[in-house]
mmCIF file of the N, C-alpha and C atoms, coordinates in Angstrom:
data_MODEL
# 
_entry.id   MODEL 
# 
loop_
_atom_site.group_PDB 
_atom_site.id 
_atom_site.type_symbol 
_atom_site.label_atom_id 
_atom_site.label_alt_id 
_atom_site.label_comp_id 
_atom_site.label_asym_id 
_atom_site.label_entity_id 
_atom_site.label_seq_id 
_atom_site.pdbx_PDB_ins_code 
_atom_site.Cartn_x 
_atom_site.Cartn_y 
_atom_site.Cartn_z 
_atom_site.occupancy 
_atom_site.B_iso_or_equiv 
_atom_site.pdbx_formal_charge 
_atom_site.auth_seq_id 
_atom_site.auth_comp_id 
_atom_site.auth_asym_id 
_atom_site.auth_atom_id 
_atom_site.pdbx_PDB_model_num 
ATOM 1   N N  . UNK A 1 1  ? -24.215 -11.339 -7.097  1.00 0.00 ? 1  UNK A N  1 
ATOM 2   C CA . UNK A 1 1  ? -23.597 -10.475 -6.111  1.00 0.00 ? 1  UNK A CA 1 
ATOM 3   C C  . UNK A 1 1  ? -23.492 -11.171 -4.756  1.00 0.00 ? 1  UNK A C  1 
ATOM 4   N N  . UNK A 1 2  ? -24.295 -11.781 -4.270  1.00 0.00 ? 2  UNK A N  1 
ATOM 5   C CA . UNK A 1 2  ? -24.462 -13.009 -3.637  1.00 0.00 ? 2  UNK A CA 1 
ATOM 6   C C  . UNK A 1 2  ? -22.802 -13.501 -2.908  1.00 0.00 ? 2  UNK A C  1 
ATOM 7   N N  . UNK A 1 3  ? -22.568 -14.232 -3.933  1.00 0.00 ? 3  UNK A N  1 
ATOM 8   C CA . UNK A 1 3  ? -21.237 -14.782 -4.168  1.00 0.00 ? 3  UNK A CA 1 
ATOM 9   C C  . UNK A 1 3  ? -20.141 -13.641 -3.373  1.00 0.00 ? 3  UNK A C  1 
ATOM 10  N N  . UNK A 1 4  ? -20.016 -12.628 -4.274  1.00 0.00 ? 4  UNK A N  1 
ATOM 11  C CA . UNK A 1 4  ? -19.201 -11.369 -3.307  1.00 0.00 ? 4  UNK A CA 1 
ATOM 12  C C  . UNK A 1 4  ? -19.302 -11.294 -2.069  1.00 0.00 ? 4  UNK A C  1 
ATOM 13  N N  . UNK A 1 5  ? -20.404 -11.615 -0.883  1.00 0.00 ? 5  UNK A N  1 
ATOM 14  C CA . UNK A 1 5  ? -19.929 -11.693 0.127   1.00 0.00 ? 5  UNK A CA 1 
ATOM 15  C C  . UNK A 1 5  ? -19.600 -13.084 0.821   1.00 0.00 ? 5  UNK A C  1 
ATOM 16  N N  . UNK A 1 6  ? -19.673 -14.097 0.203   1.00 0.00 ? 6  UNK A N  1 
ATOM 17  C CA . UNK A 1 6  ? -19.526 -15.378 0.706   1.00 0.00 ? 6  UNK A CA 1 
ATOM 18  C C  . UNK A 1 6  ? -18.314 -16.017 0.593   1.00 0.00 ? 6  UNK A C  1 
ATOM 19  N N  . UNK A 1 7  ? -17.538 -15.175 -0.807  1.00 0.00 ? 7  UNK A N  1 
ATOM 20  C CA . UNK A 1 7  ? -16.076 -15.818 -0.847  1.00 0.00 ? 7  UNK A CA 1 
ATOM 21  C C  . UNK A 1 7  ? -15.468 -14.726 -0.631  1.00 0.00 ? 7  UNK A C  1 
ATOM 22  N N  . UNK A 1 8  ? -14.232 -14.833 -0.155  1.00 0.00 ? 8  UNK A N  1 
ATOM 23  C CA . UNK A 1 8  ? -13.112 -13.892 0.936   1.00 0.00 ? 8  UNK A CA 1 
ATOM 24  C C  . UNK A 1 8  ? -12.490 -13.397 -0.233  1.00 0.00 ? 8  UNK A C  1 
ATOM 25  N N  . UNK A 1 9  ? -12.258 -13.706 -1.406  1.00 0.00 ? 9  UNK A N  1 
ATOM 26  C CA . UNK A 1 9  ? -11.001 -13.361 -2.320  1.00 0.00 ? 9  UNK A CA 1 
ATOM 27  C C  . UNK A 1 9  ? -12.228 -12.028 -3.123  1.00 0.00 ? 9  UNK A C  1 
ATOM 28  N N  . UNK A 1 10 ? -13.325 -12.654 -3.478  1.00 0.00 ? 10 UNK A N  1 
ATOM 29  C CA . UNK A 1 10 ? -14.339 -11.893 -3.995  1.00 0.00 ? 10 UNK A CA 1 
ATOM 30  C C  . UNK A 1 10 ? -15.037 -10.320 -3.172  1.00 0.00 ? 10 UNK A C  1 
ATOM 31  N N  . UNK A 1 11 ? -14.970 -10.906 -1.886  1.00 0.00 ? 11 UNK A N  1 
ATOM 32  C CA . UNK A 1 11 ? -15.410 -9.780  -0.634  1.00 0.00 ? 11 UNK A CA 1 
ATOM 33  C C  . UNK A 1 11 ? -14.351 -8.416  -0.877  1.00 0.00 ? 11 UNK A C  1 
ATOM 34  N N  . UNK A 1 12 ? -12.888 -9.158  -0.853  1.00 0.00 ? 12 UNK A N  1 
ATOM 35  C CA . UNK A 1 12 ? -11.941 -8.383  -0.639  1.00 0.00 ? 12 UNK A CA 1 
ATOM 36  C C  . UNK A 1 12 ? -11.775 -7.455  -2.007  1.00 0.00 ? 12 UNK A C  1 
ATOM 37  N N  . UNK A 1 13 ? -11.908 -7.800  -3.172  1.00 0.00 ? 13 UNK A N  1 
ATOM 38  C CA . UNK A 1 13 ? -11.804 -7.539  -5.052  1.00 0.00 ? 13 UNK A CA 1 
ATOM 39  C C  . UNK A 1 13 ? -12.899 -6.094  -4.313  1.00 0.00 ? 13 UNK A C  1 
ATOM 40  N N  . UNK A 1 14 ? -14.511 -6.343  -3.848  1.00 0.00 ? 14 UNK A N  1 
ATOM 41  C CA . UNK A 1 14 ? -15.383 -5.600  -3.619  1.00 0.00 ? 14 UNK A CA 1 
ATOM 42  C C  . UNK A 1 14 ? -14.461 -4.291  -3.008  1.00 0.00 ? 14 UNK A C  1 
ATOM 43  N N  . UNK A 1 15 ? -14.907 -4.976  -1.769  1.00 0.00 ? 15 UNK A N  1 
ATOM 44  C CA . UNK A 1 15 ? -13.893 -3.838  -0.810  1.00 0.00 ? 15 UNK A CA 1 
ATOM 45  C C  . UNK A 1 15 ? -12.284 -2.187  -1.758  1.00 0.00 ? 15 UNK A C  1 
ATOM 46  N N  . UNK A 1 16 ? -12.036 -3.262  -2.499  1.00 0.00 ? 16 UNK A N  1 
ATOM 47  C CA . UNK A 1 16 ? -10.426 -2.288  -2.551  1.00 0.00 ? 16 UNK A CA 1 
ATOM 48  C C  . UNK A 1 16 ? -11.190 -1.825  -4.140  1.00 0.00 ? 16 UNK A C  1 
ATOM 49  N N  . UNK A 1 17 ? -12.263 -1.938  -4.907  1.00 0.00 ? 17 UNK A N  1 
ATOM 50  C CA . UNK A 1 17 ? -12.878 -1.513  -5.823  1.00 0.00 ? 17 UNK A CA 1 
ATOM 51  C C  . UNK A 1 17 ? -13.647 -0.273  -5.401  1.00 0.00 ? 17 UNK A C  1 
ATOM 52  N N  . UNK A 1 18 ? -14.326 -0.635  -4.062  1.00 0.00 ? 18 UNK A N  1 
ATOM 53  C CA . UNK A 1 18 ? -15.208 0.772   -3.213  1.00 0.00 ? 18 UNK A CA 1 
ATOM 54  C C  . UNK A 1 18 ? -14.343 1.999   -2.844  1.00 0.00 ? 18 UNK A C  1 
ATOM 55  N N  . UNK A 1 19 ? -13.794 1.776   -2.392  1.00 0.00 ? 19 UNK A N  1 
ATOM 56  C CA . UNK A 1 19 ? -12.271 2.309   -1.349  1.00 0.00 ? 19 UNK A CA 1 
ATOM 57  C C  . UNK A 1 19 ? -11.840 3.083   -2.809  1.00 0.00 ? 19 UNK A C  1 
ATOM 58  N N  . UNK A 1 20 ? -11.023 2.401   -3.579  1.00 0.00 ? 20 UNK A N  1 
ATOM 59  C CA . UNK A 1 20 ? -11.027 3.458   -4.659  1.00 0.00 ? 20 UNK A CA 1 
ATOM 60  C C  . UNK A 1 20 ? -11.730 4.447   -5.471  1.00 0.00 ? 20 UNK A C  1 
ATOM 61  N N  . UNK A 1 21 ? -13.085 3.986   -5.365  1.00 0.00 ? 21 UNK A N  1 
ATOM 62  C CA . UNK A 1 21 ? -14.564 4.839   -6.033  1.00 0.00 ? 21 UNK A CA 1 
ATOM 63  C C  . UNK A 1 21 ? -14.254 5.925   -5.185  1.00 0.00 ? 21 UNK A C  1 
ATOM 64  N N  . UNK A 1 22 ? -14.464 5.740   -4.154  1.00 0.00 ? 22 UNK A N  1 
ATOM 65  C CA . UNK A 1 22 ? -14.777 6.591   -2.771  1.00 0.00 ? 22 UNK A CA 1 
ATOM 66  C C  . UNK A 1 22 ? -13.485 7.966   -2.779  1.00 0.00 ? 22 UNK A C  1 
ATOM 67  N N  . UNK A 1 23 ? -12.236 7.114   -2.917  1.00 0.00 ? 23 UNK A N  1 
ATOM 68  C CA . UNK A 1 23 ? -11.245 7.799   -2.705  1.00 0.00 ? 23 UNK A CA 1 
ATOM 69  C C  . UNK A 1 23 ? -11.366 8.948   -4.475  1.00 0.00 ? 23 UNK A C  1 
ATOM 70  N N  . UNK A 1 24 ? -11.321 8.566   -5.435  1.00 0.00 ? 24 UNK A N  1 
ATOM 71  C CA . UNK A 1 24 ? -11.912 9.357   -6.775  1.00 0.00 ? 24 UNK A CA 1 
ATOM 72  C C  . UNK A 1 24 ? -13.151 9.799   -6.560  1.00 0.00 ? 24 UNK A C  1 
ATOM 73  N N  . UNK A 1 25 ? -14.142 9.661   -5.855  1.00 0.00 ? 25 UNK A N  1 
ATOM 74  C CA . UNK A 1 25 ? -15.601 10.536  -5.593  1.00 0.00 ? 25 UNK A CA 1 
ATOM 75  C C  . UNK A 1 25 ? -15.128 11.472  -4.728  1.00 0.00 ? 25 UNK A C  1 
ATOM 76  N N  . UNK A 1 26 ? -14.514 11.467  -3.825  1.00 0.00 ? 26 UNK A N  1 
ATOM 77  C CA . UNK A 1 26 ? -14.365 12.482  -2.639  1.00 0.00 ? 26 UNK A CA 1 
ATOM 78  C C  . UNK A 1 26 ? -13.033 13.120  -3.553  1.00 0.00 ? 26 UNK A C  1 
ATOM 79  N N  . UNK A 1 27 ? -12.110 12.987  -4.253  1.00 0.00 ? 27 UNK A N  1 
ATOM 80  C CA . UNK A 1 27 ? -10.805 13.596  -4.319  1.00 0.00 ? 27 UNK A CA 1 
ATOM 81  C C  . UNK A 1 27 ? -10.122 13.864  -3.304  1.00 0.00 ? 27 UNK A C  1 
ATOM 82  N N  . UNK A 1 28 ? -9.585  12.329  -2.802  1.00 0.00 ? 28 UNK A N  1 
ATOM 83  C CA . UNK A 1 28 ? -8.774  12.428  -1.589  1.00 0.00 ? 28 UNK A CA 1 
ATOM 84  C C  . UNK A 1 28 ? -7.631  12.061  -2.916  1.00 0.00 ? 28 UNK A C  1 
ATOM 85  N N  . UNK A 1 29 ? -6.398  11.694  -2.408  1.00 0.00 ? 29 UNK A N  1 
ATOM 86  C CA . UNK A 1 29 ? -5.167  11.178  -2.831  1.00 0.00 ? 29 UNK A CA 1 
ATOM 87  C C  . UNK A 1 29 ? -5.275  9.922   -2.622  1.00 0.00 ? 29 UNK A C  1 
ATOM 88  N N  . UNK A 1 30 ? -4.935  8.956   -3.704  1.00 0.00 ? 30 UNK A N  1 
ATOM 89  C CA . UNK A 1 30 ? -5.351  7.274   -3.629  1.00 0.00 ? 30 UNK A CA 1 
ATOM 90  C C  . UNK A 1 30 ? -4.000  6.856   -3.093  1.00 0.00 ? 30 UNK A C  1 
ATOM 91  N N  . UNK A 1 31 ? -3.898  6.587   -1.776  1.00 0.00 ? 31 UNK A N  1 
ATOM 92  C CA . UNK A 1 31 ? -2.756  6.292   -1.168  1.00 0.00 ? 31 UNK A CA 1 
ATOM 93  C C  . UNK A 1 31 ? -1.600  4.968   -2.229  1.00 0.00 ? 31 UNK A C  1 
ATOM 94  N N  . UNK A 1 32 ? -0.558  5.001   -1.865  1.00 0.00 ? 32 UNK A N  1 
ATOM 95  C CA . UNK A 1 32 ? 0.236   3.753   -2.524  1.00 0.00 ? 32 UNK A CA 1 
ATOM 96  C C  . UNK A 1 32 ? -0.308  2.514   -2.232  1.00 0.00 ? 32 UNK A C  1 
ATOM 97  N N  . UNK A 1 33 ? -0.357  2.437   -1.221  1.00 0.00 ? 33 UNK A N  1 
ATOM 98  C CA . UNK A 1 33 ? -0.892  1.324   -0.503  1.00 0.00 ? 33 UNK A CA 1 
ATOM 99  C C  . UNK A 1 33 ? -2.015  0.546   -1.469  1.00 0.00 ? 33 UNK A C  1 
ATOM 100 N N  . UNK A 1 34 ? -3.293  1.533   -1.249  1.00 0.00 ? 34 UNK A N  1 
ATOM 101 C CA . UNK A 1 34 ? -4.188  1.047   -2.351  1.00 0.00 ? 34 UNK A CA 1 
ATOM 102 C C  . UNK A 1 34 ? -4.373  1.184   -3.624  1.00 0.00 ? 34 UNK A C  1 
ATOM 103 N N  . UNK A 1 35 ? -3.461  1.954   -3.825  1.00 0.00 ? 35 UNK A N  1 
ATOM 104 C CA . UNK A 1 35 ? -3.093  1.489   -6.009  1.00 0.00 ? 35 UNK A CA 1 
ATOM 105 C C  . UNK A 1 35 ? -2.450  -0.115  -6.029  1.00 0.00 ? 35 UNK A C  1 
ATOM 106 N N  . UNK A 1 36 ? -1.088  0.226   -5.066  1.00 0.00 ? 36 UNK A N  1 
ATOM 107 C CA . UNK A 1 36 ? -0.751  -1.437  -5.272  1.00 0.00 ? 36 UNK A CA 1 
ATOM 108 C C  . UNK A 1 36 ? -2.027  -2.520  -4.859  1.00 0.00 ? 36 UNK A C  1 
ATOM 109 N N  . UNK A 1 37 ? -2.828  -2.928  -4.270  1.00 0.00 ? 37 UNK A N  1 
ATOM 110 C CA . UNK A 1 37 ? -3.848  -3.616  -3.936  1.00 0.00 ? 37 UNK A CA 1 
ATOM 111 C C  . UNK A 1 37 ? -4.742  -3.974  -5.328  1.00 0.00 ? 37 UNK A C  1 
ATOM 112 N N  . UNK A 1 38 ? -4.605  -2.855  -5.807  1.00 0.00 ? 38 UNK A N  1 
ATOM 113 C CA . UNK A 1 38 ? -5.913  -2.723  -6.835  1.00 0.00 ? 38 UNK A CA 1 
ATOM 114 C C  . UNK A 1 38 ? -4.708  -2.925  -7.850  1.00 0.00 ? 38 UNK A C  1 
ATOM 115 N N  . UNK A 1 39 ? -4.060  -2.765  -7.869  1.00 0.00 ? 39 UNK A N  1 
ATOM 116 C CA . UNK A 1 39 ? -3.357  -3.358  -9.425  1.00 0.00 ? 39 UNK A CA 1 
ATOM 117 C C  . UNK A 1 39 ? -2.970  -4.647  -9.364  1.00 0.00 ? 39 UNK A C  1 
ATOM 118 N N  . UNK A 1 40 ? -2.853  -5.141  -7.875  1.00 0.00 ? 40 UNK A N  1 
ATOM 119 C CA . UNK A 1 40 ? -2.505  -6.725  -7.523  1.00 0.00 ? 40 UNK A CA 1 
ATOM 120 C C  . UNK A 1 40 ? -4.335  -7.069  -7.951  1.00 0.00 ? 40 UNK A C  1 
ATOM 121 N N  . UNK A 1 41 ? -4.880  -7.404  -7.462  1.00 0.00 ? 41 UNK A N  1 
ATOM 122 C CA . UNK A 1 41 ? -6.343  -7.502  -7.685  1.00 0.00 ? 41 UNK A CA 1 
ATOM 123 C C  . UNK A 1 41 ? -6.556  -7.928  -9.332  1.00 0.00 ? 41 UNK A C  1 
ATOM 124 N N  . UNK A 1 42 ? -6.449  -6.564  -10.346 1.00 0.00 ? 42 UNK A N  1 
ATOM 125 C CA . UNK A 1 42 ? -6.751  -6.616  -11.625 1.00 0.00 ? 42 UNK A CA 1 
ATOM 126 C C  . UNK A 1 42 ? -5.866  -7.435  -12.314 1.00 0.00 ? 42 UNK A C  1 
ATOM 127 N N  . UNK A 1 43 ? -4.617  -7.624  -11.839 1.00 0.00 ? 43 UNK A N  1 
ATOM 128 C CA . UNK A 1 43 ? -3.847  -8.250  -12.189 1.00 0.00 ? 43 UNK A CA 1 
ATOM 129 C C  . UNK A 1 43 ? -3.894  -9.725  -12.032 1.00 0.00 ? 43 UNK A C  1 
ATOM 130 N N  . UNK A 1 44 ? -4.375  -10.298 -11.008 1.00 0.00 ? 44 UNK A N  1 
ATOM 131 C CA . UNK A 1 44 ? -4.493  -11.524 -10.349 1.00 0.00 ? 44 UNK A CA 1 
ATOM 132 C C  . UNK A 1 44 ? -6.398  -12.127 -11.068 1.00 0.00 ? 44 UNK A C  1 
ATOM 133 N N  . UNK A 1 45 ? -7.084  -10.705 -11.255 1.00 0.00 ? 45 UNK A N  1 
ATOM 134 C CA . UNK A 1 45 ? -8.653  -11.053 -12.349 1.00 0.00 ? 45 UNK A CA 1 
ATOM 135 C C  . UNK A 1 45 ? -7.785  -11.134 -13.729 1.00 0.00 ? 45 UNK A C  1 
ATOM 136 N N  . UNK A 1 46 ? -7.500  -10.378 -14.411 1.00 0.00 ? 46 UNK A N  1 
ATOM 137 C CA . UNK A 1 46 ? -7.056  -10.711 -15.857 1.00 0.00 ? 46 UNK A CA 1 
ATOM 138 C C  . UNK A 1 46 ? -6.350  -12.104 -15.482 1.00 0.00 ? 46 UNK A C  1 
ATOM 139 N N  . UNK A 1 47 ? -5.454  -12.132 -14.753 1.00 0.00 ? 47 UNK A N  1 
ATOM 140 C CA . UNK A 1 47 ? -4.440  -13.068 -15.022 1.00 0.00 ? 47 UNK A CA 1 
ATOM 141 C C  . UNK A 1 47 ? -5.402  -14.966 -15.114 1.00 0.00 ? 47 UNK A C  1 
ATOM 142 N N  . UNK A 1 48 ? -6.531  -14.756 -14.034 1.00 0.00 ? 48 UNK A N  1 
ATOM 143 C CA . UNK A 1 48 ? -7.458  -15.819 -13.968 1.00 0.00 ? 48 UNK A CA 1 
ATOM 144 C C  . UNK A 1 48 ? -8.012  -16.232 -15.125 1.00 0.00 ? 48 UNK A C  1 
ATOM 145 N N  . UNK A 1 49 ? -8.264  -14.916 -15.841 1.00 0.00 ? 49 UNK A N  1 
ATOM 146 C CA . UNK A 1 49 ? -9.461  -15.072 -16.616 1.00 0.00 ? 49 UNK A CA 1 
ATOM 147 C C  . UNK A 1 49 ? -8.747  -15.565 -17.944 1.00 0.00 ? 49 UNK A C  1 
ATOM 148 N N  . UNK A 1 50 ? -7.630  -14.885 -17.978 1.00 0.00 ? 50 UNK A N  1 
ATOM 149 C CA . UNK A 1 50 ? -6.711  -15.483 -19.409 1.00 0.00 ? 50 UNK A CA 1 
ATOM 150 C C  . UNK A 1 50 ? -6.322  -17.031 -18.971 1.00 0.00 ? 50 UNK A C  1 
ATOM 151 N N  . UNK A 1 51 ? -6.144  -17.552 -17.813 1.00 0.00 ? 51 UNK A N  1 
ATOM 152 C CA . UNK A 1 51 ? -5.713  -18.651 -17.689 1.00 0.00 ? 51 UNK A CA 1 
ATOM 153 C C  . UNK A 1 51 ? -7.092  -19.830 -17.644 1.00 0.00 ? 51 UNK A C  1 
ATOM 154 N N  . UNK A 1 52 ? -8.039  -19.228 -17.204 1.00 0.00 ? 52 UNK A N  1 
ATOM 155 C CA . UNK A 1 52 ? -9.263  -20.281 -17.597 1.00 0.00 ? 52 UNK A CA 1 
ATOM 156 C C  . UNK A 1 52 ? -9.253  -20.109 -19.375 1.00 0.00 ? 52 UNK A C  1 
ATOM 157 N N  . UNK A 1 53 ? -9.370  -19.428 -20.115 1.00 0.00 ? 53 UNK A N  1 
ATOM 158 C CA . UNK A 1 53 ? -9.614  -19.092 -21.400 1.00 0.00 ? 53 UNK A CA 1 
ATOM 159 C C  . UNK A 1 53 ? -8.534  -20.198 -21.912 1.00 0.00 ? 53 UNK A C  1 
ATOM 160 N N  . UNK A 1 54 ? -7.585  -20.813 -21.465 1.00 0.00 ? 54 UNK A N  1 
ATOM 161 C CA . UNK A 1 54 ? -6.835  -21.426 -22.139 1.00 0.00 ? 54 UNK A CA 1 
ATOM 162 C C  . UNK A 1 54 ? -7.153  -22.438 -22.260 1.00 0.00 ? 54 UNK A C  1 
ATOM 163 N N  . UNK A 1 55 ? -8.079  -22.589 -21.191 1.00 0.00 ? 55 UNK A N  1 
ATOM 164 C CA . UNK A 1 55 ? -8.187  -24.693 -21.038 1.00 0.00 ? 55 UNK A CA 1 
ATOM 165 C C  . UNK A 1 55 ? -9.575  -24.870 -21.675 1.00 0.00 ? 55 UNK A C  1 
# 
């Protein structure tokens, strides 16, 4: 966990992962803004993780 605050790409994954908990714990409305974030995010983790898996 460490790691999560020391690298910026990892800090930020944290951040827009909370923000959404928060926004589904409270039942606010998950703005556009941060669905797109978080689907860029999961998208940009799968997309890593399938592309290390290749080599």
């Amino acid at each position: 966990m460490k790691k999560a605050w020391t690298d910026l790409k990892s800090f930020i994954t944290v951040v827009i992962i909370l923000l959404f908990a928060y926004c589904i714990i409270r039942k606010f409305p998950i703005p556009n803004e941060l669905q797109n974030a978080l689907a860029t995010v999961i998208g940009f983790f799968l997309g890593s993780k399938i592309s290390k898996g290749d080599e």
